[in-house]
N, C-alpha and C positions, 0 to 999 in steps of 0.2 A: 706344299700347301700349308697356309698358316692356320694355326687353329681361330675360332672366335670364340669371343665370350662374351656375357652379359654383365653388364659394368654398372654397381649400384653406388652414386657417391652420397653419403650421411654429414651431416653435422653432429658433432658431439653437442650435446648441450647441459650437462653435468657432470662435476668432477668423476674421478672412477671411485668403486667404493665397493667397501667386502658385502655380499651376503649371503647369508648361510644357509637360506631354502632354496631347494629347484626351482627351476624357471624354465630351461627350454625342455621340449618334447623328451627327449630321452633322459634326460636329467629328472623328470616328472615320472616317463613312465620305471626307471630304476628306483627313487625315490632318494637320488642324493644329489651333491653339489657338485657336479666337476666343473664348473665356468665361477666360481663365486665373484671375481673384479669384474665389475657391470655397470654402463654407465648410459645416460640416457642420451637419443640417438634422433635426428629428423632426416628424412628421407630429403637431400638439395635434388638430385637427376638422376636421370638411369639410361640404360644405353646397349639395346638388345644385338647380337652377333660384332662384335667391335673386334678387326681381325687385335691377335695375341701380338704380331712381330713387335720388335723392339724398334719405340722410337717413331711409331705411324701407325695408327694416329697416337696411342699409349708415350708417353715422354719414357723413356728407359726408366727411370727413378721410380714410375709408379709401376712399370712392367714388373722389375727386379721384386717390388714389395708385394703384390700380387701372388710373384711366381714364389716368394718365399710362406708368403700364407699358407702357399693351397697345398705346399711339401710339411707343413705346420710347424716349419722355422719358427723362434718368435723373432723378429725384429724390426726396428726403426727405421724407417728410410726417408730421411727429409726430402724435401722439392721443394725448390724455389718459390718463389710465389708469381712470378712471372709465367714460370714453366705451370702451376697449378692452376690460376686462371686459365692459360689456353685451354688446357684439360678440361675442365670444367663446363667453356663456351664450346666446345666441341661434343661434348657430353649434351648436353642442352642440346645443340641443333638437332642429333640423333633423334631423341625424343619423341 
């Protein structure tokens, strides 16, 4: 069985940029910084129960980055822009 998951795609809309007070929930209620490169974000779609396998409907590229997030790898994982639009309009249809 594949797992699913709920799939949020953002727009960046601001360079990233240091700063030095809390901001999310637990960085507030600690009273320090651990996330300080933060940059500003718009909600494009979202996409509730999207099975996980690799490749359907997820392009492997975005699965791979995903699955590296959420082990809290840090890294980059480009995607095509061909392969990022379908994503995107499939993303959309879900909706």
């Amino acid at each position: 069985m594949t797992a699913k998951i709920d799939v949020y795609v953002f727009r960046v809309l601001s360079p990233l940029k240091l700063e030095s007070g809390p901001f999310w929930p637990d960085e507030l209620e600690e009273s320090t910084s651990k996330y300080p490169y933060r940059f500003d974000i718009d909600l494009v779609a979202r996409a509730f129960g999207v099975p996980a396998a690799y490749d359907s409907p997820i392009p492997t590229g975005i699965s791979e980055g995903i699955r590296l997030a959420a082990s809290r790898a840090e890294a980059i994982n480009p995607v095509g822009e061909e392969r990022w639009v379908n994503f995107l309009d499939e993303v959309r249809q879900r909706h």
